[in-house]
N, C-alpha and C positions, 0 to 999 in steps of 0.2 A: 379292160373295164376302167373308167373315168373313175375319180373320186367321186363325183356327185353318186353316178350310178350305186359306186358301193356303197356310200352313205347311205342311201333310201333304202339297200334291200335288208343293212342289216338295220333301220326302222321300221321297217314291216315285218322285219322276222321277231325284232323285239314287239310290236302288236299283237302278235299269236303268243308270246308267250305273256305278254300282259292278260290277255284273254284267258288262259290255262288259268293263271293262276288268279283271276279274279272268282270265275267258277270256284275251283278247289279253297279259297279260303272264304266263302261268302262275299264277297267284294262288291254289292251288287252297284254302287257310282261307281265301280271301276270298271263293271265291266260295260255299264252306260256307256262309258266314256273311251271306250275302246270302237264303239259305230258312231256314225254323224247319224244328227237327230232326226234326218228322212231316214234311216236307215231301215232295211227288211231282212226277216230274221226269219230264217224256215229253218224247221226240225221236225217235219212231217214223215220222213223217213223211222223216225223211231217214236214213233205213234204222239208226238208232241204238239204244241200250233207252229202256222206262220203268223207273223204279222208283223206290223210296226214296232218299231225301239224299244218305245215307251210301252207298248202292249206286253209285250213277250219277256221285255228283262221281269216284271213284278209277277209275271205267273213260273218265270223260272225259278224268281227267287220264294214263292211260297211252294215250289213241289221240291224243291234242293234242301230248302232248310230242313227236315227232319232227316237228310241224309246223313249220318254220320264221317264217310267220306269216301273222297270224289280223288282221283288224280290223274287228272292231263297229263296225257303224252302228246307230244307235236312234231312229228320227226318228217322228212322227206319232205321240206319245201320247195314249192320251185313258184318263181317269180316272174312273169312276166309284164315288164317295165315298157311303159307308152306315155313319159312325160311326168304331166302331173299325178295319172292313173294305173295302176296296175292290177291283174289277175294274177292271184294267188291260189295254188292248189297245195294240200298238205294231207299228209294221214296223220290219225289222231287212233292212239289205243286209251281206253280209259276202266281199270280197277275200277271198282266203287264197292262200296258194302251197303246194302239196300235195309230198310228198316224193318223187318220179318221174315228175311230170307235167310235161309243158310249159307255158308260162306258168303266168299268175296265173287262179286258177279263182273264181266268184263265185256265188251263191245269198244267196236270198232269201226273204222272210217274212214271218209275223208270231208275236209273241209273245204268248199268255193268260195274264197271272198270275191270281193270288187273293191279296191278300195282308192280311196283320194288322197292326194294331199291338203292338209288343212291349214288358218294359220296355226292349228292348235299341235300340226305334226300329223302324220298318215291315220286315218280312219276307215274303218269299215264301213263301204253305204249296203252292203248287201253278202249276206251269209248263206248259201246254202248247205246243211250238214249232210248226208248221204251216209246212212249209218247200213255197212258192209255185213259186221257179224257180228252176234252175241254170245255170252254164254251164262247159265245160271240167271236165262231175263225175268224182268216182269211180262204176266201175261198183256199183251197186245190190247189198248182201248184207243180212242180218238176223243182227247181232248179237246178244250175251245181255249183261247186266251183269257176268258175269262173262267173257266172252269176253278173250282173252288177246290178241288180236293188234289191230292197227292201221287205221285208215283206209286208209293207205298200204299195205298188201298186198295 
């Protein structure tokens, strides 16, 4: 493995965890800023929207903020490297405490990016999340991106 090669993958692994933790502390420009601004964001897997950057960070960030909390796991990356572009697969376990649930509730996954290099450093143009397993879920709805209300209702 070249220099270059390693430099990039461990900037796209720091990406996934820039990601994690923009989620788990509210971060929502941060976590803007972890996709480029075409970017497409699916979470339809666990009853969430798709859509555009700018559509999906502000409905994640009005169904997340009454969450108490969230925390990203990112484990089993693998990277595959084509220049300026790579495909990224990872699994994600995620704790969370839900706001009228009992205990702590957890699911699972995996993540697909697509991501670039930018001049701004590697970005995500396309996410798709493939949510595996649950436990202690909310019951199953289909929201919209613009959808007003909550996980928690």
């Amino acid at each position: 493995m070249d220099p270059q090669e390693l430099q990039d993958r461990l900037e796209i692994t720091d990406l996934l965890h820039r990601y994690a933790r923009a989620l788990d502390t509210k971060d929502w420009d941060l976590l803007a800023s972890v996709f480029t601004p075409d970017a497409h964001l699916d979470y339809t897997s666990s009853g969430c929207p798709a859509g555009p950057r700018d559509e999906v960070v502000p409905w994640l960030a009005r169904v997340l903020e009454p969450v108490p909390m969230t925390q990203h796991l990112i484990t089993n990356v693998e990277i595959d490297l084509d220049g300026d572009r790579a495909t990224v697969r990872a699994l994600f376990h995620n704790p969370l405490q839900l706001p009228g649930m009992p205990g702590v509730s957890h699911c699972g996954g995996t993540y697909e990016h697509e991501v670039v290099r930018t001049p701004e450093g590697w970005r995500s143009r396309q996410l798709v999340e493939t949510m595996l397993w649950s436990s202690n879920p909310v019951p199953p709805r289909s929201p919209s991106p613009t959808d007003e209300t909550s996980i928690a209702d």
